[in-house]
PQR file of N, CA, C, O and H, with PARSE charges and radii, in Angstrom:
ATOM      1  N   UNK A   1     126.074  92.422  83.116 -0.4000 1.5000
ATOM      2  CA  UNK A   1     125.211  92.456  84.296 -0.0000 2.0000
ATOM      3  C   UNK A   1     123.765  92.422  83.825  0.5500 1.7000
ATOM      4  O   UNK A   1     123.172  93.195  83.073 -0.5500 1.4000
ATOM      5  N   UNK A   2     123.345  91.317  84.467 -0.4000 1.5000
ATOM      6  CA  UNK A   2     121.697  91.429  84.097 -0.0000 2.0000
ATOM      7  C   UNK A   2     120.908  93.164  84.613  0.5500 1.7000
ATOM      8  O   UNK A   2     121.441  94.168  85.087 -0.5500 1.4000
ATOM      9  H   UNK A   2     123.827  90.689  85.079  0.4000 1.0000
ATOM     10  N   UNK A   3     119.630  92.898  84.285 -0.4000 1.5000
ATOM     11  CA  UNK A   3     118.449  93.812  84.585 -0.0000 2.0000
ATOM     12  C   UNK A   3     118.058  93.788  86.058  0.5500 1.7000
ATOM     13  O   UNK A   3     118.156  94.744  86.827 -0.5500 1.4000
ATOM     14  H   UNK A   3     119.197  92.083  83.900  0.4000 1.0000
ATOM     15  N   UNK A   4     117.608  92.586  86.345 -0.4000 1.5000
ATOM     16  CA  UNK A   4     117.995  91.577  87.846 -0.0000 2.0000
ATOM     17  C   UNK A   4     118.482  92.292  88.758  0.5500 1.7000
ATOM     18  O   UNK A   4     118.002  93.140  89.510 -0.5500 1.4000
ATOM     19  H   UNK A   4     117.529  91.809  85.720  0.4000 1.0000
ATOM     20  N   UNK A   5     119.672  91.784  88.586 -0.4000 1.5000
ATOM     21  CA  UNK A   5     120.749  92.093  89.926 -0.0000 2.0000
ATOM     22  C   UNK A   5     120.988  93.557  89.532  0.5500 1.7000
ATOM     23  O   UNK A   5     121.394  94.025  90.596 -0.5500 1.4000
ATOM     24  H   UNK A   5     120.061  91.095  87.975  0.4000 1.0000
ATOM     25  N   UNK A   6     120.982  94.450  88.741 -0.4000 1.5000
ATOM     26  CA  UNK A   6     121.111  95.529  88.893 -0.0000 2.0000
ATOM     27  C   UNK A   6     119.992  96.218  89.687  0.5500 1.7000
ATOM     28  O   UNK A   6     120.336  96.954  90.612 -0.5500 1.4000
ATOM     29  H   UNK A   6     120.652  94.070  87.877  0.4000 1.0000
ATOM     30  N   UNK A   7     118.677  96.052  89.418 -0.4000 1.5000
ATOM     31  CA  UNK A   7     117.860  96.214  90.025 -0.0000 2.0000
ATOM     32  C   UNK A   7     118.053  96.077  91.564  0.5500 1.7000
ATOM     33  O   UNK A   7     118.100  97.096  92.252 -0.5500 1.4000
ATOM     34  H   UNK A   7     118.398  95.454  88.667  0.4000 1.0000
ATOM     35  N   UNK A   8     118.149  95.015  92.039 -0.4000 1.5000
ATOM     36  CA  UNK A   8     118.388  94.185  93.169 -0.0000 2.0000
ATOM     37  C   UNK A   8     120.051  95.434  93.424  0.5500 1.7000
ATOM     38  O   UNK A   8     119.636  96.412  94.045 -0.5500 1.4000
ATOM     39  H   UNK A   8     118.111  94.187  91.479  0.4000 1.0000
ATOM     40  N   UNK A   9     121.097  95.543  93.224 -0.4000 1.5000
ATOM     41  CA  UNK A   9     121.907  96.639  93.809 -0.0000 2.0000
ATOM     42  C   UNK A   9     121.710  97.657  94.263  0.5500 1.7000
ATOM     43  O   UNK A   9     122.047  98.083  95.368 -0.5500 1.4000
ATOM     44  H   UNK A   9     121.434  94.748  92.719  0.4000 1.0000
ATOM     45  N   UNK A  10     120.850  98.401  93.028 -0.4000 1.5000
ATOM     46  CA  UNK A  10     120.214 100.191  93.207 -0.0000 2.0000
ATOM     47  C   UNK A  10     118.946  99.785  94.349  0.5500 1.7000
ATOM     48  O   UNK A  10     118.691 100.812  94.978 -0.5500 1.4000
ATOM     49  H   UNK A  10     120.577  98.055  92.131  0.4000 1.0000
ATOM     50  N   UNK A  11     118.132  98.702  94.786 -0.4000 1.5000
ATOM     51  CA  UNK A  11     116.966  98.837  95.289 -0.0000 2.0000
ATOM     52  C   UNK A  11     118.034  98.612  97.015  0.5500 1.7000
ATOM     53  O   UNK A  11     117.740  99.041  98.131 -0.5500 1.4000
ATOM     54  H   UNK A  11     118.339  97.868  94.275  0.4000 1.0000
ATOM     55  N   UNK A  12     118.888  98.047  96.718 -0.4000 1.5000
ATOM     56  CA  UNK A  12     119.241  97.525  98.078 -0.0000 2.0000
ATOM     57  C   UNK A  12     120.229  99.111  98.887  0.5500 1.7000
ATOM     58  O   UNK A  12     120.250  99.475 100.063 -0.5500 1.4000
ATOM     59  H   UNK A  12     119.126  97.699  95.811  0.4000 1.0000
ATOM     60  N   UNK A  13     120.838  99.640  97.805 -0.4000 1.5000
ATOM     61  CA  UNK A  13     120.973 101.012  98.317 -0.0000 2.0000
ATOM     62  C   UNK A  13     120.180 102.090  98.496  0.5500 1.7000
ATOM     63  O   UNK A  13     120.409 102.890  99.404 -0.5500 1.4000
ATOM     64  H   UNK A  13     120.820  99.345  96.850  0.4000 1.0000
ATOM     65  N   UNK A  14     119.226 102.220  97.703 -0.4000 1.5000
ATOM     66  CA  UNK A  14     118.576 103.032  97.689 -0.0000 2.0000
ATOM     67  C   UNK A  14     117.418 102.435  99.608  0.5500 1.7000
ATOM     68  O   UNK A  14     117.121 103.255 100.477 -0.5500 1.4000
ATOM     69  H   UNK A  14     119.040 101.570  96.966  0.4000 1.0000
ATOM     70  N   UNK A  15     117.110 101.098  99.665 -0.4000 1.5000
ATOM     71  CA  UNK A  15     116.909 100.899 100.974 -0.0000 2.0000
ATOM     72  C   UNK A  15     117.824 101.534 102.284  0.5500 1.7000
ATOM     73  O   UNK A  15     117.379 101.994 103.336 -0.5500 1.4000
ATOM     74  H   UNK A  15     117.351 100.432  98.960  0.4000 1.0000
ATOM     75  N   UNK A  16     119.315 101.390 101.836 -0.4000 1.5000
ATOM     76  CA  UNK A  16     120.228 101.620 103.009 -0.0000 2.0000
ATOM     77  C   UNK A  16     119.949 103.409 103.023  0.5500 1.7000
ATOM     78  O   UNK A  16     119.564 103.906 104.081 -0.5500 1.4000
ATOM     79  H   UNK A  16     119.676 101.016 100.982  0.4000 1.0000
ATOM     80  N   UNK A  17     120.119 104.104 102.076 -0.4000 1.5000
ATOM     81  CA  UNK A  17     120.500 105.342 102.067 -0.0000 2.0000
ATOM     82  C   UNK A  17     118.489 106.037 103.067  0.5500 1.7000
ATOM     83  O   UNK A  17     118.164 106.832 103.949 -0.5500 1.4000
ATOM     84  H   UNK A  17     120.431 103.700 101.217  0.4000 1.0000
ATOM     85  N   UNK A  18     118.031 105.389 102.443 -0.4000 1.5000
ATOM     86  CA  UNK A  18     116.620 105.813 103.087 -0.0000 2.0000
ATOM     87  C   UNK A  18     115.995 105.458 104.537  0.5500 1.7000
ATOM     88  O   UNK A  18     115.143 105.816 105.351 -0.5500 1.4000
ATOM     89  H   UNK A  18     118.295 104.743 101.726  0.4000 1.0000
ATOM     90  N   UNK A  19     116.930 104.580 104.313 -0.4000 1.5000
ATOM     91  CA  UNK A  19     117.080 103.788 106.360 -0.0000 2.0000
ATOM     92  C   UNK A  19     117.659 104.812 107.525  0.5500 1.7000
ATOM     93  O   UNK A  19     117.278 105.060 108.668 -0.5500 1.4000
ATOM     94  H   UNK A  19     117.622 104.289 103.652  0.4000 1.0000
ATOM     95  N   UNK A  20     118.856 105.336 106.636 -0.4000 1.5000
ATOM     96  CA  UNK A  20     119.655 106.328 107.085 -0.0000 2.0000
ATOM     97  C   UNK A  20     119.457 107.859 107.385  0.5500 1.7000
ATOM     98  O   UNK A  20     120.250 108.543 108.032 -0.5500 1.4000
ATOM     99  H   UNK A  20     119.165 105.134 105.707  0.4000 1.0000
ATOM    100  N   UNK A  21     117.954 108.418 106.662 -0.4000 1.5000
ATOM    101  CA  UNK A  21     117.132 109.227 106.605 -0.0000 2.0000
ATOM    102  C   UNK A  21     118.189 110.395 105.507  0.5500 1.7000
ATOM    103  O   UNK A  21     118.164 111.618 105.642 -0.5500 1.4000
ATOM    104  H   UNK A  21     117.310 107.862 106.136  0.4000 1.0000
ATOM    105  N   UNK A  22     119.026 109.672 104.493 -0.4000 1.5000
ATOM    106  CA  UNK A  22     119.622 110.811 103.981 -0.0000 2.0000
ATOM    107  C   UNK A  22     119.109 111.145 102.697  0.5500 1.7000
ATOM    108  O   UNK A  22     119.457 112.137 102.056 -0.5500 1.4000
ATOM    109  H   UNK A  22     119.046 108.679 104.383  0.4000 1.0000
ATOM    110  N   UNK A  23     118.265 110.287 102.329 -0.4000 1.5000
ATOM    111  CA  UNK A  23     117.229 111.171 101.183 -0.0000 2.0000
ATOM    112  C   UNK A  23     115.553 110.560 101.436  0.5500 1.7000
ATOM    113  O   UNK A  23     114.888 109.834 102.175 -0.5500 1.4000
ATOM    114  H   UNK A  23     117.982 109.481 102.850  0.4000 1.0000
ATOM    115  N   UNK A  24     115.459 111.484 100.183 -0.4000 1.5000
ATOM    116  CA  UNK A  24     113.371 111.006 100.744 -0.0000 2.0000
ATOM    117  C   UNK A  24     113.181 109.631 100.050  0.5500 1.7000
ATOM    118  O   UNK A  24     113.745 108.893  99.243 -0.5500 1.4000
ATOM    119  H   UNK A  24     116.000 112.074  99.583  0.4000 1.0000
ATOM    120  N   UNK A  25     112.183 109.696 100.739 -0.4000 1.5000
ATOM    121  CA  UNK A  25     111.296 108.404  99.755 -0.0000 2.0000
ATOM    122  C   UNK A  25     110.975 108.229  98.216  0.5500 1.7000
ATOM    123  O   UNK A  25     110.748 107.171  97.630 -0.5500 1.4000
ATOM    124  H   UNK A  25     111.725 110.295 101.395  0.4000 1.0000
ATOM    125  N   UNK A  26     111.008 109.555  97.679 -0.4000 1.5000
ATOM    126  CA  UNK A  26     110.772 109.473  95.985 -0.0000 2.0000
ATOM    127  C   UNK A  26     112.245 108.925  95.407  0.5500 1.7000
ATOM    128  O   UNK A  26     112.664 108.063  94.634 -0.5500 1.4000
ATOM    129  H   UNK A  26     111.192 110.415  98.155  0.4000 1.0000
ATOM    130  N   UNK A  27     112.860 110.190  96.455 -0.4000 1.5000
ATOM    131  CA  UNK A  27     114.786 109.850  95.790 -0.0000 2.0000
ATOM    132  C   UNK A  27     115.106 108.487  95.722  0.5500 1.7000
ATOM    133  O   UNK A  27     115.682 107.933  94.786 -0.5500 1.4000
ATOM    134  H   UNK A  27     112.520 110.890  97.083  0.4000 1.0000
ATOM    135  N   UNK A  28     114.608 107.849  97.010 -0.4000 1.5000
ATOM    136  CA  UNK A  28     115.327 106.312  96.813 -0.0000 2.0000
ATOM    137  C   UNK A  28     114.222 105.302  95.824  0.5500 1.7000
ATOM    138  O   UNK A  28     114.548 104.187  95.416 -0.5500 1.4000
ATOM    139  H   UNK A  28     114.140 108.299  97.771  0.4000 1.0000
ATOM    140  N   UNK A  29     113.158 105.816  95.608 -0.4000 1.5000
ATOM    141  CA  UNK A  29     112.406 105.430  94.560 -0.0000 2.0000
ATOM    142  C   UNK A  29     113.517 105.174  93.177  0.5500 1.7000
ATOM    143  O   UNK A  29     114.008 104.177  92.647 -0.5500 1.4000
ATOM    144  H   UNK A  29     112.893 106.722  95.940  0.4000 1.0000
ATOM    145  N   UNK A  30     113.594 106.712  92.937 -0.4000 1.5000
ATOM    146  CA  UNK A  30     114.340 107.141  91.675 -0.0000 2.0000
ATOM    147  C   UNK A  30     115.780 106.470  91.488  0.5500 1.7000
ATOM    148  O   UNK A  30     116.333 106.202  90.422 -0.5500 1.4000
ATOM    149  H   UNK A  30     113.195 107.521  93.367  0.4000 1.0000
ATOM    150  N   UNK A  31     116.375 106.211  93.131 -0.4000 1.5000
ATOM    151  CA  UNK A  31     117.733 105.662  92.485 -0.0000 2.0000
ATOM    152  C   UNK A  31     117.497 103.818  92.543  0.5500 1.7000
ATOM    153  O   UNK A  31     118.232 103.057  91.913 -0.5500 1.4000
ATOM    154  H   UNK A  31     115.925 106.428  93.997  0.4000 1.0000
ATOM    155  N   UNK A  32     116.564 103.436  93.249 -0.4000 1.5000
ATOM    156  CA  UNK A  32     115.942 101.669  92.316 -0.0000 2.0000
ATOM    157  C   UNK A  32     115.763 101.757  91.396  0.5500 1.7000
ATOM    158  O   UNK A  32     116.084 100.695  90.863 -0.5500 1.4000
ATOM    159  H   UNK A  32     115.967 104.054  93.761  0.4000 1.0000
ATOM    160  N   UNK A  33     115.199 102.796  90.322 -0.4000 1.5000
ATOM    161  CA  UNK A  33     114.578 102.890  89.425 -0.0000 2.0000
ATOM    162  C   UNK A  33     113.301 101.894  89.270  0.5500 1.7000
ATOM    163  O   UNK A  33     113.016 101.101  88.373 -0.5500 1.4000
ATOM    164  H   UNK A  33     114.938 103.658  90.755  0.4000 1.0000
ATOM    165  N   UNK A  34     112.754 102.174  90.273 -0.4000 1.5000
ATOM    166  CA  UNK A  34     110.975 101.517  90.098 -0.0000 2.0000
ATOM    167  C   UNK A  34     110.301 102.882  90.592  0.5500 1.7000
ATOM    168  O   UNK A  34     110.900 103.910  90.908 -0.5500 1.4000
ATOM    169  H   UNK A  34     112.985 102.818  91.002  0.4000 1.0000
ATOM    170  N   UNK A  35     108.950 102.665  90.586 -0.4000 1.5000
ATOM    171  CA  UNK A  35     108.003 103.597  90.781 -0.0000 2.0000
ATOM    172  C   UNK A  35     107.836 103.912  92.666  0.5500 1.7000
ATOM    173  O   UNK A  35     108.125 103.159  93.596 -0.5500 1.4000
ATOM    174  H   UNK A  35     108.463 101.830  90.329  0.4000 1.0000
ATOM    175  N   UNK A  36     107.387 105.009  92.682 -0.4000 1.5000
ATOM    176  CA  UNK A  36     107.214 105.346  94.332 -0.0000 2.0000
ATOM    177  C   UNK A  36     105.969 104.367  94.720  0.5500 1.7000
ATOM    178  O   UNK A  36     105.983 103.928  95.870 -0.5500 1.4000
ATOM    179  H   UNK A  36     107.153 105.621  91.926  0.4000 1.0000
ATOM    180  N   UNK A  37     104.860 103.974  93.838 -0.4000 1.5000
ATOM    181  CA  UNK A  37     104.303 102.760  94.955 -0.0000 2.0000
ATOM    182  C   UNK A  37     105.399 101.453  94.782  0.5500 1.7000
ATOM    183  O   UNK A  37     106.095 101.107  95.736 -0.5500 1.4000
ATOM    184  H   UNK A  37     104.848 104.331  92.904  0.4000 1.0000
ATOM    185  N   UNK A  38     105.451 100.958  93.818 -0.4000 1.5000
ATOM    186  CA  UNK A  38     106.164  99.978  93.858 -0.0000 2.0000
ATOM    187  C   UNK A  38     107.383 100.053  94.738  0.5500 1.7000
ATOM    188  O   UNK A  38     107.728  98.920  95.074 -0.5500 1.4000
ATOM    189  H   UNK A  38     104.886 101.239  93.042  0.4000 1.0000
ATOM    190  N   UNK A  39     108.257 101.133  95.292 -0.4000 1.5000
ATOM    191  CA  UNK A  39     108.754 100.785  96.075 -0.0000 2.0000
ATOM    192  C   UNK A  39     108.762 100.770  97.549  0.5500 1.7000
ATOM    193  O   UNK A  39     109.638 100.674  98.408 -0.5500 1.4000
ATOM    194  H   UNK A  39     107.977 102.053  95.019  0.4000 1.0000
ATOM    195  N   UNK A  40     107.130 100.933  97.539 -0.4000 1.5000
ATOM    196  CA  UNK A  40     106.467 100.786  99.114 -0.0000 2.0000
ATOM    197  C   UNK A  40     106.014  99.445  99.097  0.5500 1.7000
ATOM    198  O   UNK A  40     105.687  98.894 100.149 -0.5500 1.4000
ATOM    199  H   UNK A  40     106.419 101.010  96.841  0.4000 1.0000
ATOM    200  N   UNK A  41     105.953  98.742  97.768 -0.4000 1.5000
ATOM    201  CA  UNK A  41     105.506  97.781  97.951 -0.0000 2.0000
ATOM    202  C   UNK A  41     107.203  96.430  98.979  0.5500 1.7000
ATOM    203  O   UNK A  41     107.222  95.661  99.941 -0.5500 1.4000
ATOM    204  H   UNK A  41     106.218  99.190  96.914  0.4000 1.0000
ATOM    205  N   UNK A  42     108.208  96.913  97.969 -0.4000 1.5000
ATOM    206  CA  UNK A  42     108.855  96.456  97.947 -0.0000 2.0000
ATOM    207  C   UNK A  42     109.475  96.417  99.760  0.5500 1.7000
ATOM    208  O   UNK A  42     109.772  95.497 100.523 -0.5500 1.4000
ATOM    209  H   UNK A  42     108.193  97.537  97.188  0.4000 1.0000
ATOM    210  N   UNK A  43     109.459  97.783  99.870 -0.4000 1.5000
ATOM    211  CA  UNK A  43     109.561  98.274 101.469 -0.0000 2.0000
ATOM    212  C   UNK A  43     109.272  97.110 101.977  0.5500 1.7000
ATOM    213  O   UNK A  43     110.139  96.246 102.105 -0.5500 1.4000
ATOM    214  H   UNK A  43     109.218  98.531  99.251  0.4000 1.0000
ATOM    215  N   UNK A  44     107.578  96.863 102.463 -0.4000 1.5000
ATOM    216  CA  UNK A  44     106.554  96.013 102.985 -0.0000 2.0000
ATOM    217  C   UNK A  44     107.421  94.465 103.104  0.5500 1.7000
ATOM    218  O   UNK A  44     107.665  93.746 104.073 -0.5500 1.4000
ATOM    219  H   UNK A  44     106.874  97.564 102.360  0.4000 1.0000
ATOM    220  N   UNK A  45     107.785  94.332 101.440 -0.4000 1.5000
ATOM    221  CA  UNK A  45     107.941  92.956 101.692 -0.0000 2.0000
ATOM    222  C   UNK A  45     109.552  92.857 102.208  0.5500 1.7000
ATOM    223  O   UNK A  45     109.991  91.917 102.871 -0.5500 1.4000
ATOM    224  H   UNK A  45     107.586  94.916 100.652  0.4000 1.0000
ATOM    225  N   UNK A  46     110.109  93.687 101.891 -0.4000 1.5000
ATOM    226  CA  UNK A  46     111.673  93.456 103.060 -0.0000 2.0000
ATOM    227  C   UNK A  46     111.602  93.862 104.142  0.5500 1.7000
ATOM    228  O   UNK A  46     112.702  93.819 104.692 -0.5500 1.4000
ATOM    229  H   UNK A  46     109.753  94.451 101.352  0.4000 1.0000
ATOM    230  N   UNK A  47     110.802  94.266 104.773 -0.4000 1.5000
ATOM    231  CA  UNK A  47     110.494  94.780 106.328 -0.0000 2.0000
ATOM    232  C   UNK A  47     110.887  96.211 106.652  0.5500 1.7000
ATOM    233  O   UNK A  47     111.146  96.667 107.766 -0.5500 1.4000
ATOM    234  H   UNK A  47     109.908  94.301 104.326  0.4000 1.0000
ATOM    235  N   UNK A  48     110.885  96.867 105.432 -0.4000 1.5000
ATOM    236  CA  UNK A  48     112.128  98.150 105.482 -0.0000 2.0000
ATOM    237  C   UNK A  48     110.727  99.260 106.289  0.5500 1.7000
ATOM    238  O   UNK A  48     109.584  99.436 105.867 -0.5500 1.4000
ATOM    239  H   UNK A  48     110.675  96.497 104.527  0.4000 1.0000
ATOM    240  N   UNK A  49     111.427  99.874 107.614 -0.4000 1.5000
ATOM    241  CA  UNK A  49     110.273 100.935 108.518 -0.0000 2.0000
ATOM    242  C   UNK A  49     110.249 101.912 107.526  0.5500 1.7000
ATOM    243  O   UNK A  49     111.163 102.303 106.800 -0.5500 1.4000
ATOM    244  H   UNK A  49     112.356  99.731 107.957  0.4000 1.0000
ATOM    245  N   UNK A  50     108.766 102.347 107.609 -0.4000 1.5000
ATOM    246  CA  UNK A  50     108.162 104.049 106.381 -0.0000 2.0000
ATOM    247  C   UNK A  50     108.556 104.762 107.327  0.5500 1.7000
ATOM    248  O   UNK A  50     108.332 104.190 108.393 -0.5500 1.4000
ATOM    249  H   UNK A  50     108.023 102.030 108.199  0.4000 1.0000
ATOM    250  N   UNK A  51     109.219 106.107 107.503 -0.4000 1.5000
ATOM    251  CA  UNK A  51     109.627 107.494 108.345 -0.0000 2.0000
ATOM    252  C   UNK A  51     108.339 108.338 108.120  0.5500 1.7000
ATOM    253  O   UNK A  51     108.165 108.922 107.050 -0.5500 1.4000
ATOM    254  H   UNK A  51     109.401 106.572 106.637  0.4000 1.0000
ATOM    255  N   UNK A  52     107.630 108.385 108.920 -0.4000 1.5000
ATOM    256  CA  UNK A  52     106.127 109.482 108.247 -0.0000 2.0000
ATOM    257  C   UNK A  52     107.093 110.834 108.150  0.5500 1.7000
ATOM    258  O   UNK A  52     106.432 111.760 107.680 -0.5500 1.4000
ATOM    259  H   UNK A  52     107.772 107.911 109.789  0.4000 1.0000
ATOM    260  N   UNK A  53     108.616 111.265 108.491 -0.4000 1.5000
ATOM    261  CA  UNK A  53     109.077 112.490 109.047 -0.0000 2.0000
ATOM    262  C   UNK A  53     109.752 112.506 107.361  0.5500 1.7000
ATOM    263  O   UNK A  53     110.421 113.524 107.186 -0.5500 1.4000
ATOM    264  H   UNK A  53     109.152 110.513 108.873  0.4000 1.0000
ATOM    265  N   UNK A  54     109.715 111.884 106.529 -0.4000 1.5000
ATOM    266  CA  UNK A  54     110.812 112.055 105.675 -0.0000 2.0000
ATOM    267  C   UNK A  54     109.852 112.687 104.490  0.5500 1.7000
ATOM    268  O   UNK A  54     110.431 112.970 103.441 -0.5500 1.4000
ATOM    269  H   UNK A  54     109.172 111.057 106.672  0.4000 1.0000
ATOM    270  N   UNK A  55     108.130 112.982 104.589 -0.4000 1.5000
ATOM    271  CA  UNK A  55     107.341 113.007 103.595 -0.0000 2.0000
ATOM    272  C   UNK A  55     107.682 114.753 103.701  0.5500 1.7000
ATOM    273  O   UNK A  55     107.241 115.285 102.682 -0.5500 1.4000
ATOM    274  H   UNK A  55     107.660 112.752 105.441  0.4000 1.0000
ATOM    275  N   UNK A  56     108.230 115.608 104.489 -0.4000 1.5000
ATOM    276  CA  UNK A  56     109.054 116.735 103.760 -0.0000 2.0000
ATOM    277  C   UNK A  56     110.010 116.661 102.807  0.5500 1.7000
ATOM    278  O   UNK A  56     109.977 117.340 101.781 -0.5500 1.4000
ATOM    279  H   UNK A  56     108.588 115.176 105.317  0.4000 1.0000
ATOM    280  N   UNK A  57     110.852 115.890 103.070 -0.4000 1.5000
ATOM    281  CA  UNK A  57     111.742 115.902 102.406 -0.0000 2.0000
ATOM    282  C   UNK A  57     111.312 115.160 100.525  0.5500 1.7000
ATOM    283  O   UNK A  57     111.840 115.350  99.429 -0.5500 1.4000
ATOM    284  H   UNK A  57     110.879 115.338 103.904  0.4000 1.0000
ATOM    285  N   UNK A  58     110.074 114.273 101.006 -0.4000 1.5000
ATOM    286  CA  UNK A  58     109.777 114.650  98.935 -0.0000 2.0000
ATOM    287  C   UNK A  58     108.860 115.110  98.497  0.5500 1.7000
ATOM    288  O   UNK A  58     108.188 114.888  97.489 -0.5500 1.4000
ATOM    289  H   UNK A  58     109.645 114.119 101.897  0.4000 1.0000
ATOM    290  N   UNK A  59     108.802 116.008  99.537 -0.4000 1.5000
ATOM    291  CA  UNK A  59     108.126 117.097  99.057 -0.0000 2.0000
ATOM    292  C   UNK A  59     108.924 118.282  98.194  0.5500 1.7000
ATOM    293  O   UNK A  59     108.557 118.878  97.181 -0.5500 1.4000
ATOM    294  H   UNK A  59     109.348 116.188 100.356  0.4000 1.0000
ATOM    295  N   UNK A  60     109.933 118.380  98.833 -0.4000 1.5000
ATOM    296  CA  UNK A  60     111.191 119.506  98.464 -0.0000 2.0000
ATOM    297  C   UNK A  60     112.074 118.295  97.502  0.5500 1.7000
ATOM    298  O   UNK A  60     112.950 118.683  96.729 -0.5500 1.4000
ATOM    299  H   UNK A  60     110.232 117.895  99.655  0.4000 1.0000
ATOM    300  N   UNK A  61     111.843 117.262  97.597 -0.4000 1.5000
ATOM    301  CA  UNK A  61     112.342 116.900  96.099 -0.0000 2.0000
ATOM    302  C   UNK A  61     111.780 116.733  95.120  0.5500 1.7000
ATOM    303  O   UNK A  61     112.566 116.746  94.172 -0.5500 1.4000
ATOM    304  H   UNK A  61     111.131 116.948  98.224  0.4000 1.0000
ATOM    305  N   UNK A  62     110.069 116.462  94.638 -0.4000 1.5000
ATOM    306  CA  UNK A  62     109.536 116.619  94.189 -0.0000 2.0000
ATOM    307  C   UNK A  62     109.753 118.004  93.172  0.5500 1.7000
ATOM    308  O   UNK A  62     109.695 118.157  91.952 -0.5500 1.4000
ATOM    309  H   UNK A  62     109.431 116.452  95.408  0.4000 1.0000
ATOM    310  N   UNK A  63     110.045 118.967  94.379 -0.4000 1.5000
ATOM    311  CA  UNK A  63     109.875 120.138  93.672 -0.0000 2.0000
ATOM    312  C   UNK A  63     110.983 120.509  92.884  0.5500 1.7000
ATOM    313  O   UNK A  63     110.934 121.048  91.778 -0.5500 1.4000
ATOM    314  H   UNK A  63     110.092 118.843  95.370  0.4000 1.0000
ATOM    315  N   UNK A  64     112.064 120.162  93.573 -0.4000 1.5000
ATOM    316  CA  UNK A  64     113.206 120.116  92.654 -0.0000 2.0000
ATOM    317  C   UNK A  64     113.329 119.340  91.669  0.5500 1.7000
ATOM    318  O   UNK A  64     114.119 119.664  90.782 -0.5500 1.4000
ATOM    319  H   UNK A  64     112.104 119.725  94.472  0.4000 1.0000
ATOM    320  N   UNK A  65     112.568 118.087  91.562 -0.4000 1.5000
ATOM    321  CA  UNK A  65     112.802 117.418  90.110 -0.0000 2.0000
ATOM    322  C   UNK A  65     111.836 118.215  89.000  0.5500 1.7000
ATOM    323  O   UNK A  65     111.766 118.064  87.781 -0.5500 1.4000
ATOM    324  H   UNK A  65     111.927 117.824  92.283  0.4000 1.0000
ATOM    325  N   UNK A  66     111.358 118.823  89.599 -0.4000 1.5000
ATOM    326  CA  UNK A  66     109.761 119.809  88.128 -0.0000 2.0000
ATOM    327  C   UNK A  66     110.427 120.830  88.183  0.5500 1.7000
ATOM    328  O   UNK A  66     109.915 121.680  87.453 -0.5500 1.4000
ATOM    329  H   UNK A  66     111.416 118.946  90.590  0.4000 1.0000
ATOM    330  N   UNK A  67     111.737 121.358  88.916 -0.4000 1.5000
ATOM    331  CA  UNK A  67     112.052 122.342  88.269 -0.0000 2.0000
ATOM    332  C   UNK A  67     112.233 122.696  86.734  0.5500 1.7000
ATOM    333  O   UNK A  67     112.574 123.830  86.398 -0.5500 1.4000
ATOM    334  H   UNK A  67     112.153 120.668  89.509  0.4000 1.0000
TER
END
């Protein structure tokens, strides 16, 4: 499996699971494995809606990943 399409798998779930409001915005960052702007960028260009309601939730994941 390329770099590519793996990319392209984890970004396309990590879209569904964040559509779904079941993790935050960093999490589905982390499971594309690209960066949290880059995957606002990415958002933008697939049309994927930002939740302003989900910026608790990485907040409290944030904190759990520096644990």
């Amino acid at each position: 499996m390329d770099i590519n399409n793996k990319l392209s798998k984890n970004l396309k779930l990590a879209f569904k699971a964040y559509e779904t409001r079941s993790i935050s915005l960093s999490e589905a960052a982390d499971i594309a494995g690209i960066s949290y702007k880059d995957f606002l960028d990415k958002m933008a260009v697939n049309n994927v809606k930002f939740d302003f309601s989900s910026i608790g939730k990485d907040v409290n994941y944030f904190v759990k990943k520096t644990k």
